[in-house]
KOLNU-581561 format. One record per residue: x, y, z of N, C-alpha, C in turn; residue in three letters; chain; residue number from 1. Coordinates in Angstrom, 3 decimals, always signed. Last residue first. Layout:
KOLNU-581561
+----------+----------+----------+----------+----------+----------+----------+----------+----------+-----+----+-----+
|      n.X |      n.Y |      n.Z |     ca.X |     ca.Y |     ca.Z |      c.X |      c.Y |      c.Z |  aa | ch |   i |
+----------+----------+----------+----------+----------+----------+----------+----------+----------+-----+----+-----+
|        X |        Y |        Z |        X |        Y |        Z |        X |        Y |        Z | ala |  A | NUM |
...
+----------+----------+----------+----------+----------+----------+----------+----------+----------+-----+----+-----+
This chain:
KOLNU-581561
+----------+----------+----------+----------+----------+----------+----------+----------+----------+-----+----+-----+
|      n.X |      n.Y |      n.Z |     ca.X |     ca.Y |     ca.Z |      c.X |      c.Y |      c.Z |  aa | ch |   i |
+----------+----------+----------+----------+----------+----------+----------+----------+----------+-----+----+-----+
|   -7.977 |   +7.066 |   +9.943 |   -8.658 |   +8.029 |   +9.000 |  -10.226 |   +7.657 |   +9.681 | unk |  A | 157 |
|   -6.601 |   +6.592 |  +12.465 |   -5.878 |   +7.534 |  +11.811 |   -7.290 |   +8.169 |  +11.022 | unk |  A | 156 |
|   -7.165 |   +3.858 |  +12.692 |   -7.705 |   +4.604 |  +13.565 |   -7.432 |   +6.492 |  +13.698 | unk |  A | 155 |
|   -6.776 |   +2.656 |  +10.638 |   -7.511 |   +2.803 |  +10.720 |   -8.302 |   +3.425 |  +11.909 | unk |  A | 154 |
|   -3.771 |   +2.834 |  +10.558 |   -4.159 |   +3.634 |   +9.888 |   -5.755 |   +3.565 |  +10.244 | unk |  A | 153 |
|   -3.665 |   +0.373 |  +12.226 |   -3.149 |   +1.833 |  +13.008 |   -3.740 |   +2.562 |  +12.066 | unk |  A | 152 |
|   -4.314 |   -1.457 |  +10.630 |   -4.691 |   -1.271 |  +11.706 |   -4.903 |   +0.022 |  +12.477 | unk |  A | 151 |
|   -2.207 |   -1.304 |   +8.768 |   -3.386 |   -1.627 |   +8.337 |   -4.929 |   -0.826 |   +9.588 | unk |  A | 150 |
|   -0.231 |   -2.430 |  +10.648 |   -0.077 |   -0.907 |   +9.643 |   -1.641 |   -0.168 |   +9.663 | unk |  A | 149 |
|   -0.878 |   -5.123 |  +11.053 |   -0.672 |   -4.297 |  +11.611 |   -0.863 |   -2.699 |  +11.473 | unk |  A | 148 |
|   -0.577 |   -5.622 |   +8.031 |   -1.875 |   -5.833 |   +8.930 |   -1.953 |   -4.956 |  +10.257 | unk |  A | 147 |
|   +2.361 |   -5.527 |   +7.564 |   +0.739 |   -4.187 |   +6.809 |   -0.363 |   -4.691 |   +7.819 | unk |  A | 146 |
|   +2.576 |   -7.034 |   +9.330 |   +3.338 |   -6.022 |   +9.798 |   +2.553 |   -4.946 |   +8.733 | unk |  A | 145 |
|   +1.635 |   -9.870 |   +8.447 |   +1.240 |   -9.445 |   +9.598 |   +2.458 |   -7.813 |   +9.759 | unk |  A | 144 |
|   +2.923 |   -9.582 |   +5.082 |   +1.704 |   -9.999 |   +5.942 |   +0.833 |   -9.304 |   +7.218 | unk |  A | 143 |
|   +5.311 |   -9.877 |   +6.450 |   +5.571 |   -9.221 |   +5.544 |   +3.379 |   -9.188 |   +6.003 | unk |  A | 142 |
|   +5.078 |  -12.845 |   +7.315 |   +5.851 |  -11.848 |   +8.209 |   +5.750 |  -10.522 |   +7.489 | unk |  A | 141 |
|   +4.502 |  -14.157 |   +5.148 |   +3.602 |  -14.265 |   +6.421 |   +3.887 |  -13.191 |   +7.479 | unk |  A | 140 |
|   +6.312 |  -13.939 |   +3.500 |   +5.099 |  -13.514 |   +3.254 |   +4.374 |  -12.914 |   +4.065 | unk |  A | 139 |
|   +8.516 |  -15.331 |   +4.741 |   +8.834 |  -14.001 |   +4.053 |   +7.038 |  -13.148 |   +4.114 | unk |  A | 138 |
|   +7.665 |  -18.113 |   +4.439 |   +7.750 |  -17.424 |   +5.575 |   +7.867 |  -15.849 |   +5.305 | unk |  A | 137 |
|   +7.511 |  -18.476 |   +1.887 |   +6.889 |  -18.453 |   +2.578 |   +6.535 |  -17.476 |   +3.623 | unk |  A | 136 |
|  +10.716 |  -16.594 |   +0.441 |   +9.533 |  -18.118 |   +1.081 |   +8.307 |  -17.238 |   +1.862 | unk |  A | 135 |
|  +11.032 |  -14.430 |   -2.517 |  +11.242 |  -14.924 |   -0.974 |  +10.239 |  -16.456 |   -0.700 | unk |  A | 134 |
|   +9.979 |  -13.039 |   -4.510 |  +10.820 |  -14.587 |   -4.689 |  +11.317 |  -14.708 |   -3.441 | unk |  A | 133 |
|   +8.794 |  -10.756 |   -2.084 |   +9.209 |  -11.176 |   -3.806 |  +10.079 |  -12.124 |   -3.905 | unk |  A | 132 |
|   +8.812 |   -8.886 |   -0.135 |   +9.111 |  -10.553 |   -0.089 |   +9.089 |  -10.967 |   -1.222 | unk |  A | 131 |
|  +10.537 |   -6.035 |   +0.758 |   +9.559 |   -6.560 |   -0.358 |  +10.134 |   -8.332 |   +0.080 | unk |  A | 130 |
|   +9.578 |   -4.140 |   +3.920 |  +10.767 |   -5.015 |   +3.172 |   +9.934 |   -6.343 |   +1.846 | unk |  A | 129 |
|   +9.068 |   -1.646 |   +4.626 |   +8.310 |   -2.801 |   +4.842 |   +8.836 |   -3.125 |   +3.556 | unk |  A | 128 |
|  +10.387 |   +1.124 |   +6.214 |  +10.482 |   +0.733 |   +5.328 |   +9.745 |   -1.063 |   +5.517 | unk |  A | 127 |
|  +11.524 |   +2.771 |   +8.861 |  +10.128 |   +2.824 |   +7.737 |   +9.776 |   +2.009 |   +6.490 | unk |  A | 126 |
|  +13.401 |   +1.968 |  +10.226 |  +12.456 |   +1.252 |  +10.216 |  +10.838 |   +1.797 |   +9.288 | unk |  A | 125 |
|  +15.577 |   +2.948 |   +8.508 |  +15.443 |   +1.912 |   +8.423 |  +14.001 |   +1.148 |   +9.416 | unk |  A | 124 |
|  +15.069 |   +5.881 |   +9.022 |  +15.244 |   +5.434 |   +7.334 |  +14.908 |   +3.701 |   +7.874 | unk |  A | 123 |
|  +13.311 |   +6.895 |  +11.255 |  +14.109 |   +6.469 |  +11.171 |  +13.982 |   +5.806 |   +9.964 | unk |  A | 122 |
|  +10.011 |   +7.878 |  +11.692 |  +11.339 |   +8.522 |  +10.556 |  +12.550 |   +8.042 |  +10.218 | unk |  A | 121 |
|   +7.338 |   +7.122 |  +12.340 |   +8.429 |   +6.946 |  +12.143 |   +9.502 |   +7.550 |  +11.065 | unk |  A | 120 |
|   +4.039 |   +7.371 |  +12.769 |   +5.167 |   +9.018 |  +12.779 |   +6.617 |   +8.225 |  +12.941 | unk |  A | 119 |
|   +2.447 |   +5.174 |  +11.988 |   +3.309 |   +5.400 |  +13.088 |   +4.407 |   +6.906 |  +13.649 | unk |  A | 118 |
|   +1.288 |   +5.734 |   +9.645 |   +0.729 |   +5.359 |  +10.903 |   +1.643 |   +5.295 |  +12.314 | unk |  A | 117 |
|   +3.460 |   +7.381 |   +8.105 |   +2.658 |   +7.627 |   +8.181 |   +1.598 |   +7.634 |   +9.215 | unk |  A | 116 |
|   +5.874 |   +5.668 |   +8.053 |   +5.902 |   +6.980 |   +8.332 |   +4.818 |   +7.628 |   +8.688 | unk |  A | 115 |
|   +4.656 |   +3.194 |   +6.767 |   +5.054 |   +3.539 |   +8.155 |   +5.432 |   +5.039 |   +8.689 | unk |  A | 114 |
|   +3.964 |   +4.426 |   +4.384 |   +3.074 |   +3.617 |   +4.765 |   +2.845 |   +3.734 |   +6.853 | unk |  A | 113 |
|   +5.889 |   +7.702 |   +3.313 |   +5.841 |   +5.851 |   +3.346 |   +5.299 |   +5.580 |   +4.333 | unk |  A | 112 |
|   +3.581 |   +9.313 |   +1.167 |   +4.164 |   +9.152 |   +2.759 |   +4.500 |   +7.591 |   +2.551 | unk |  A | 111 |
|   +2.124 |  +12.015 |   -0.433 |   +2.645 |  +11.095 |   -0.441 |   +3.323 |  +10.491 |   +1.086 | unk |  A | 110 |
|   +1.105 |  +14.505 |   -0.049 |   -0.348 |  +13.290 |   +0.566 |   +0.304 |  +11.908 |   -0.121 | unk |  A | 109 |
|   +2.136 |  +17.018 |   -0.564 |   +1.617 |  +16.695 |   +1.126 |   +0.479 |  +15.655 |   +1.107 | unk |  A | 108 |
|   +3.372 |  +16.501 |   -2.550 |   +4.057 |  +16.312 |   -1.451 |   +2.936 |  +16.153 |   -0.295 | unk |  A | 107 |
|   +2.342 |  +16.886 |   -5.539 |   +1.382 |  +16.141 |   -4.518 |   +2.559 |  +15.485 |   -3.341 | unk |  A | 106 |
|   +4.124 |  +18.141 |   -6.975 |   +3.050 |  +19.051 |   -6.459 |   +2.273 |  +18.263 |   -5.528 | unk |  A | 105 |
|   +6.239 |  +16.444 |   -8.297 |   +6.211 |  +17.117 |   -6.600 |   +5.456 |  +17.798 |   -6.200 | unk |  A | 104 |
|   +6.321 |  +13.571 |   -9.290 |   +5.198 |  +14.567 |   -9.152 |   +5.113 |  +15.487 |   -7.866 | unk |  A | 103 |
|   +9.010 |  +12.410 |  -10.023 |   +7.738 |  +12.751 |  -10.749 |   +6.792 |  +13.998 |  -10.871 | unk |  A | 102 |
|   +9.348 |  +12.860 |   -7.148 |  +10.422 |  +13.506 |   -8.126 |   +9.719 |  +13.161 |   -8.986 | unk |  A | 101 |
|   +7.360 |  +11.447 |   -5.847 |   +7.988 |  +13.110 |   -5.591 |   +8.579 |  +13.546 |   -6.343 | unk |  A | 100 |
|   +8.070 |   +8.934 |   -6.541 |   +6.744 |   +9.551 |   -7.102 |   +6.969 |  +10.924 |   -7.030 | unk |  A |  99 |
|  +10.662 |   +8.456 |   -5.894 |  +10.542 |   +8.300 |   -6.639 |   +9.231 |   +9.224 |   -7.626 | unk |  A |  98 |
|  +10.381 |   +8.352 |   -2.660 |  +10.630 |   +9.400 |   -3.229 |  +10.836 |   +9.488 |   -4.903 | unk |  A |  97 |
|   +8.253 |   +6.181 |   -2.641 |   +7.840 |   +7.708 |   -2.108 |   +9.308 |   +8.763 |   -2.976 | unk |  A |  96 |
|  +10.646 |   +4.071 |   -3.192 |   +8.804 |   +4.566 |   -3.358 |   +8.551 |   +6.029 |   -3.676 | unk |  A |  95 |
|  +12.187 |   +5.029 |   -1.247 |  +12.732 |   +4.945 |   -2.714 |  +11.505 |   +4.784 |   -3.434 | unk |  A |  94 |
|  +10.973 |   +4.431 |   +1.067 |  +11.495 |   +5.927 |   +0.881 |  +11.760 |   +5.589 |   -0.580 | unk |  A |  93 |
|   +8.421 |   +1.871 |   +0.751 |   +9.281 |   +2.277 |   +0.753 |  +10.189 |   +3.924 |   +0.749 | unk |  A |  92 |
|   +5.714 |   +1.898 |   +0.314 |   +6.158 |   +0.234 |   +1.350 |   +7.500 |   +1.278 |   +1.890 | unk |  A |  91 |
|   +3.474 |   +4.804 |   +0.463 |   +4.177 |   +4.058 |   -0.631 |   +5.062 |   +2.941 |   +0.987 | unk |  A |  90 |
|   +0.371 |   +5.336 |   -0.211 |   +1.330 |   +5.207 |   +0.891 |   +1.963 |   +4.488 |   +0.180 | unk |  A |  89 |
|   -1.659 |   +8.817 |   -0.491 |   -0.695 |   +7.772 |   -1.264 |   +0.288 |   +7.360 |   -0.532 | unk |  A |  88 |
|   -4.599 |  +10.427 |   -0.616 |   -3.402 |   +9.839 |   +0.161 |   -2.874 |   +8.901 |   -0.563 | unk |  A |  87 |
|   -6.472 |  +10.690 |   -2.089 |   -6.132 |  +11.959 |   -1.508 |   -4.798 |  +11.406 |   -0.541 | unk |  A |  86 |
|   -6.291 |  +10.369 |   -5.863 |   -6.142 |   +9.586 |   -4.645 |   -5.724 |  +11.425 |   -3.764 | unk |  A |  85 |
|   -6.110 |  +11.686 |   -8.632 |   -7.517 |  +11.612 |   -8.157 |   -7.239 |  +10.630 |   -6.590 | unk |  A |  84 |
|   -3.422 |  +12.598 |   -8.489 |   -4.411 |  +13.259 |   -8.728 |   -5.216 |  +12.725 |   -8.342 | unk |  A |  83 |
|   -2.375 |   +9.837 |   -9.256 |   -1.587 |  +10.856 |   -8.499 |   -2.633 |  +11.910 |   -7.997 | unk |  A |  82 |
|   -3.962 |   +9.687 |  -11.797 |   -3.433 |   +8.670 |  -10.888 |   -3.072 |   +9.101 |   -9.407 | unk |  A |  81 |
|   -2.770 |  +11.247 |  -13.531 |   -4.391 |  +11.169 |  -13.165 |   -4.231 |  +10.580 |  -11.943 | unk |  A |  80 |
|   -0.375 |  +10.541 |  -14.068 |   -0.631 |  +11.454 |  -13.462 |   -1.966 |  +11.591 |  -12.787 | unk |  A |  79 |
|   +0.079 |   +7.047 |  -12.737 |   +0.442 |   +7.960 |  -14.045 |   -0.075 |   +9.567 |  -13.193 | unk |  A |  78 |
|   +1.492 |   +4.309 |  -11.690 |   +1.046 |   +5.274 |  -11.733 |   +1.462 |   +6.573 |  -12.682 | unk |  A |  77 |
|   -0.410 |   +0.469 |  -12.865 |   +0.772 |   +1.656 |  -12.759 |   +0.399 |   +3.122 |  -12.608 | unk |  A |  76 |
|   -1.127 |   -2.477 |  -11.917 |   -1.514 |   -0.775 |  -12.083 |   -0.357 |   -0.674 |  -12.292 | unk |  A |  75 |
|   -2.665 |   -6.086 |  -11.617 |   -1.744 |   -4.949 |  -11.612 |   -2.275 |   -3.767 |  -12.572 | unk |  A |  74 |
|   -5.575 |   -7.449 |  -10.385 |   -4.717 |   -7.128 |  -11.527 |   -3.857 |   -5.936 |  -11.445 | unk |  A |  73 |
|   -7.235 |   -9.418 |   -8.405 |   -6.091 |   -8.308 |   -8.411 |   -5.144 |   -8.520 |   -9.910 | unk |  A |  72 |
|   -7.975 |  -12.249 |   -8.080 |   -8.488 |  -11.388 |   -9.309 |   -7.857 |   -9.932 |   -9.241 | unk |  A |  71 |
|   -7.142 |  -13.165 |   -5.866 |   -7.069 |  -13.778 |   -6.688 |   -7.522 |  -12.989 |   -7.698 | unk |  A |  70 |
|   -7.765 |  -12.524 |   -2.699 |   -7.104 |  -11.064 |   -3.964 |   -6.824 |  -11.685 |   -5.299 | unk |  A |  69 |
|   -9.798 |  -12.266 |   -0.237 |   -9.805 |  -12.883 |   -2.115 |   -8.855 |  -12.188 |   -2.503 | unk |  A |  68 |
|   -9.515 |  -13.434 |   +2.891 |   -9.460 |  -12.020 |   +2.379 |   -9.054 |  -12.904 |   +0.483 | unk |  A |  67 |
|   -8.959 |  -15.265 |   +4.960 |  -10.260 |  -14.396 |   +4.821 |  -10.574 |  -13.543 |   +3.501 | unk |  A |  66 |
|   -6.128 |  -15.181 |   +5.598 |   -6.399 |  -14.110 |   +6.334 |   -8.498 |  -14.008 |   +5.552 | unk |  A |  65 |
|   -5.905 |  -16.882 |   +3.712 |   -5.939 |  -17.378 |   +4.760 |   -6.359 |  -16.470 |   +5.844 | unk |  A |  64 |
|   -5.370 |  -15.167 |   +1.223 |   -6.402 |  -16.114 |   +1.241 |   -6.982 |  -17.011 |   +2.807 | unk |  A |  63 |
|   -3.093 |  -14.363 |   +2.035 |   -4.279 |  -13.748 |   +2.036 |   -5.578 |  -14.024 |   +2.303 | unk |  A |  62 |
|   -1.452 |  -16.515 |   +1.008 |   -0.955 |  -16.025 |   +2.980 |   -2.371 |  -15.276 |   +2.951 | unk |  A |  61 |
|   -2.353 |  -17.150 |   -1.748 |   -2.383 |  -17.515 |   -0.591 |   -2.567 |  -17.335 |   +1.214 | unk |  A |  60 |
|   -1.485 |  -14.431 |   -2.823 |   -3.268 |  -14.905 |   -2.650 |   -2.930 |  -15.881 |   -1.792 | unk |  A |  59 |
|   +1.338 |  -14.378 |   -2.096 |   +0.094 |  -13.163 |   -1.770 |   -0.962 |  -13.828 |   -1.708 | unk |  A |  58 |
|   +2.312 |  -16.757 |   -3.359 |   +1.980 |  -16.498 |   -1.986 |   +1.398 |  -15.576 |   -1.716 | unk |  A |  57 |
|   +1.694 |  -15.516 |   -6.184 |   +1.087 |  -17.009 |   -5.679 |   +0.916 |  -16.543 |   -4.191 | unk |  A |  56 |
|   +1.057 |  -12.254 |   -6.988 |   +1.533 |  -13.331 |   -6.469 |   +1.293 |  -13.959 |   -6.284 | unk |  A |  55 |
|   -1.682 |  -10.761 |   -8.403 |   -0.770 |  -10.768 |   -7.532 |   -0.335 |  -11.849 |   -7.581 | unk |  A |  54 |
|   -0.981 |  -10.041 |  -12.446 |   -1.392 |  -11.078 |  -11.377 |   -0.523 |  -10.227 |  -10.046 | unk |  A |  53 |
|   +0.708 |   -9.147 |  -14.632 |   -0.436 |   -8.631 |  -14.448 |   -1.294 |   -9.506 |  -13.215 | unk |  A |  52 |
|   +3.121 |  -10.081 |  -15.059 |   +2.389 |  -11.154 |  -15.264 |   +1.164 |  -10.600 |  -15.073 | unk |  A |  51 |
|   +4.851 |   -7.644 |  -14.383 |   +4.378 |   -8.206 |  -16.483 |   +3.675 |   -9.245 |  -16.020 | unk |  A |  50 |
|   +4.592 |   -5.227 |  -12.054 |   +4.931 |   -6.568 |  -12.519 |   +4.313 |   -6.930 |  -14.295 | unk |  A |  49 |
|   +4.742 |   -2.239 |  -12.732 |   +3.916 |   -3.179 |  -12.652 |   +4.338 |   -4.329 |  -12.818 | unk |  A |  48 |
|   +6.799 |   -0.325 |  -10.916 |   +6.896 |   -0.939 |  -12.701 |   +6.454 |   -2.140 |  -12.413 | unk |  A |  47 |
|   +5.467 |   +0.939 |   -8.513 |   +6.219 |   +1.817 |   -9.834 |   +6.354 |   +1.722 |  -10.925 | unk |  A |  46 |
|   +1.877 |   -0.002 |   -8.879 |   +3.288 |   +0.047 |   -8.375 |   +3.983 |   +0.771 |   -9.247 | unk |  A |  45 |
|   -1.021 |   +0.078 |   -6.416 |   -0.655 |   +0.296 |   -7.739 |   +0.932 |   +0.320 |   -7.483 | unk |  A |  44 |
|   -4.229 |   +0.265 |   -5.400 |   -3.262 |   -0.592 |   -5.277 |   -2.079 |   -0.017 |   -6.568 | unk |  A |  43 |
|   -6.935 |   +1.296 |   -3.285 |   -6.552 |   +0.769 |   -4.421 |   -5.204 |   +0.382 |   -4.308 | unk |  A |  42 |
|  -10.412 |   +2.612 |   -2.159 |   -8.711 |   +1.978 |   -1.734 |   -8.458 |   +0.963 |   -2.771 | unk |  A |  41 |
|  -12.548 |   +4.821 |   -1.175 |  -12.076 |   +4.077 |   -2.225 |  -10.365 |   +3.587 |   -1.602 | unk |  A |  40 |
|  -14.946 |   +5.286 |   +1.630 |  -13.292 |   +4.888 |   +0.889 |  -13.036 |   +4.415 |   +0.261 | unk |  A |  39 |
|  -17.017 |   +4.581 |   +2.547 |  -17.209 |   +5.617 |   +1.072 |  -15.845 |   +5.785 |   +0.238 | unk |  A |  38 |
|  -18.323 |   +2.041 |   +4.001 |  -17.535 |   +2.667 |   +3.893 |  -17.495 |   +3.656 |   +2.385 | unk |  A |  37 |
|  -20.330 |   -0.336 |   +4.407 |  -20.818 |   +0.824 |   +3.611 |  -19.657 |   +2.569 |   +3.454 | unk |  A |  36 |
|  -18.618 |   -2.244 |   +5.496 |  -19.232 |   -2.242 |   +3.757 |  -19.691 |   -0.919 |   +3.530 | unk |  A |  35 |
|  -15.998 |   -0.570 |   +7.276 |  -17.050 |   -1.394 |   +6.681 |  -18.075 |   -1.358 |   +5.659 | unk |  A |  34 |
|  -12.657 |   -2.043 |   +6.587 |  -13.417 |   -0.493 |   +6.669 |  -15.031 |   -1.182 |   +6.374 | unk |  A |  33 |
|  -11.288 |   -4.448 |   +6.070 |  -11.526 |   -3.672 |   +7.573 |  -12.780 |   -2.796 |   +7.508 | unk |  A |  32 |
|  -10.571 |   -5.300 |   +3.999 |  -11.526 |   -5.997 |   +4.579 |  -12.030 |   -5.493 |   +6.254 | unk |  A |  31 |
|   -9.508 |   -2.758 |   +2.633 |  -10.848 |   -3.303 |   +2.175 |  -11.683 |   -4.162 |   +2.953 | unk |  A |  30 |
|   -7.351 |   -2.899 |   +3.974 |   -8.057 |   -1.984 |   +4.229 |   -9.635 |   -2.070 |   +3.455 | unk |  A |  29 |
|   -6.559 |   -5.838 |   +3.349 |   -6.377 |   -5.736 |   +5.024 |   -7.260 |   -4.578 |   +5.030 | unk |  A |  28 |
|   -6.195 |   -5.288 |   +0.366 |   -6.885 |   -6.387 |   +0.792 |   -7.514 |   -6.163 |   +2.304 | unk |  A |  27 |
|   -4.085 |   -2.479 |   +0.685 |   -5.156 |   -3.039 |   -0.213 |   -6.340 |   -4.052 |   +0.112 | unk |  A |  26 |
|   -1.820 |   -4.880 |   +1.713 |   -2.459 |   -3.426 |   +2.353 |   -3.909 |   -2.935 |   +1.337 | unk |  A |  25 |
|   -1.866 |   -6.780 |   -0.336 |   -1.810 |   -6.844 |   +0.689 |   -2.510 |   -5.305 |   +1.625 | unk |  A |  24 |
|   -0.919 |   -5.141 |   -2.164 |   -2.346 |   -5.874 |   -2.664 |   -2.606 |   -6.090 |   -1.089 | unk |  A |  23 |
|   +1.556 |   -3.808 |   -1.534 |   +0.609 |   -2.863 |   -1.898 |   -0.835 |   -3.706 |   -2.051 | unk |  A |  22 |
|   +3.038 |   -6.420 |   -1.512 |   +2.866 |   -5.404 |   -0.552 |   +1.551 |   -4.682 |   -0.824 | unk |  A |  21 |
|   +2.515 |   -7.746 |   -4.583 |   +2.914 |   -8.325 |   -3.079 |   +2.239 |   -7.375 |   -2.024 | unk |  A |  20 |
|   +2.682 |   -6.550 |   -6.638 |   +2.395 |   -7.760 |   -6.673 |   +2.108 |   -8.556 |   -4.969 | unk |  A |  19 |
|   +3.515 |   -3.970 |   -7.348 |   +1.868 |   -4.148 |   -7.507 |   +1.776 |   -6.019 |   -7.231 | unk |  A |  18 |
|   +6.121 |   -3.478 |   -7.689 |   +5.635 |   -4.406 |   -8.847 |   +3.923 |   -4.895 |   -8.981 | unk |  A |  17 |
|   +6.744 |   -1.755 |   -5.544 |   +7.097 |   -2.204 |   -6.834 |   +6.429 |   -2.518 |   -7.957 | unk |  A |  16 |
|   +3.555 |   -0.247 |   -4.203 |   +5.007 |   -1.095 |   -4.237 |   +5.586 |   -1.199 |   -5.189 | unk |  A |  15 |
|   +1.052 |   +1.761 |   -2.641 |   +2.123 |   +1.520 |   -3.859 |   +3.161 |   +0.827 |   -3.261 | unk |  A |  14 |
|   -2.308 |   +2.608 |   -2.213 |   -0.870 |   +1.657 |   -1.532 |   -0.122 |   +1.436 |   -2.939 | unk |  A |  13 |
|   -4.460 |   +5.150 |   -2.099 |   -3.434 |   +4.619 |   -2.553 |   -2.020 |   +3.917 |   -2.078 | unk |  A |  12 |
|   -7.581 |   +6.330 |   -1.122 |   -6.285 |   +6.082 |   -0.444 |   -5.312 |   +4.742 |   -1.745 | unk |  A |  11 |
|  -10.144 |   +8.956 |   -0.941 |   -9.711 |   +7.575 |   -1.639 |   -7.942 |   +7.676 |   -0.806 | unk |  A |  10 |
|  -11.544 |  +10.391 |   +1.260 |  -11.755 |   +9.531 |   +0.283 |  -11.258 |   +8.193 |   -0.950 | unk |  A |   9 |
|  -10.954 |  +11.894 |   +3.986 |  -10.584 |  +11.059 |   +3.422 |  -11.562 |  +10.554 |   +2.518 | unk |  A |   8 |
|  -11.789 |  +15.685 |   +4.793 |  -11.836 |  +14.196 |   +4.310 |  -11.474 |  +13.736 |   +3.821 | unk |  A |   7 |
|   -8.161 |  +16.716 |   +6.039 |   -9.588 |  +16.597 |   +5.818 |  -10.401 |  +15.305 |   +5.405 | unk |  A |   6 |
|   -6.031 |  +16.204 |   +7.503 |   -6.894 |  +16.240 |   +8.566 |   -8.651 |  +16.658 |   +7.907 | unk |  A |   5 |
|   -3.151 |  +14.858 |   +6.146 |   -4.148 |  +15.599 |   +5.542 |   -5.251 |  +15.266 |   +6.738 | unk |  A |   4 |
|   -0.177 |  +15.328 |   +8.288 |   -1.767 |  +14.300 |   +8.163 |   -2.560 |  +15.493 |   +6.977 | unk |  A |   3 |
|   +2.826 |  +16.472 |   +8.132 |   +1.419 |  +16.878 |   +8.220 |   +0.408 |  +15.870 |   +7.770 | unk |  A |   2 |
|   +5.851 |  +15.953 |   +9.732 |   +4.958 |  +15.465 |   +8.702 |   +3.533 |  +15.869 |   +9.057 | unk |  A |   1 |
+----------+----------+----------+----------+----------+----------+----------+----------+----------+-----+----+-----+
């Protein structure tokens, strides 16, 4: 897997439903990079959740981390979309490979999330498991492992 090794400017987290994961990573890289950072970072999913909201427990477990996502309104991706981000991390391979088969001209700046900060390949640990109608707990654990992510990428871009 090749790093785009030029400048970074904008960066794209994708999940499902734009409700959970992707706001989360989203939130963790907004509240990291510092204010005068030039990185755009956004959020968006395959089939936008319909309540147009993140999640209860998202703003919550978030909310605790420091971090507002109470006004996060769901996305979807379209072509422009695809196009104007220079990196796109999708939670999942069925993510990622979903957008590829869409849009296979932007192979070298799709990547699942973990694949990415970590150079993991193994199918099953790349993947950051959706907590959607899960508990709590689901969140919190789900949570601290983009935070993590979150982390590593930031020493990446």
């Amino acid at each position: 897997m090749e790093k785009n090794s030029g400048s970074m400017n904008s960066i794209l987290f994708v999940c499902t439903g734009n409700t959970c994961r992707s706001v989360m990573a989203e939130g963790y890289l907004k509240h990291f990079l510092a204010e005068d950072s030039k990185i755009e970072v956004s959020s968006a999913g395959i089939i936008p959740y319909w309540s147009g909201r993140a999640n209860e427990l998202t703003i919550e477990v978030m909310k605790e981390e420091g971090i507002d996502v109470s006004n996060h309104r769901t996305k979807g991706i379209d072509r422009k979309t695809i196009t104007h981000f220079d990196l796109i991390l999708t939670m999942s391979r069925l993510q990622r490979d979903n957008i590829l088969s869409q849009f296979p001209g932007a192979a070298g700046k799709i990547f699942c999330f973990k694949e990415y900060v970590y150079q993991e390949t193994a199918p099953d640990l790349m993947e950051i498991r959706d907590p959607f109608a899960g508990e709590r707990e689901d969140y919190l654990a789900v949570a601290g492992e983009i935070k993590k992510a979150v982390q590593a990428l930031l020493d990446i871009i």
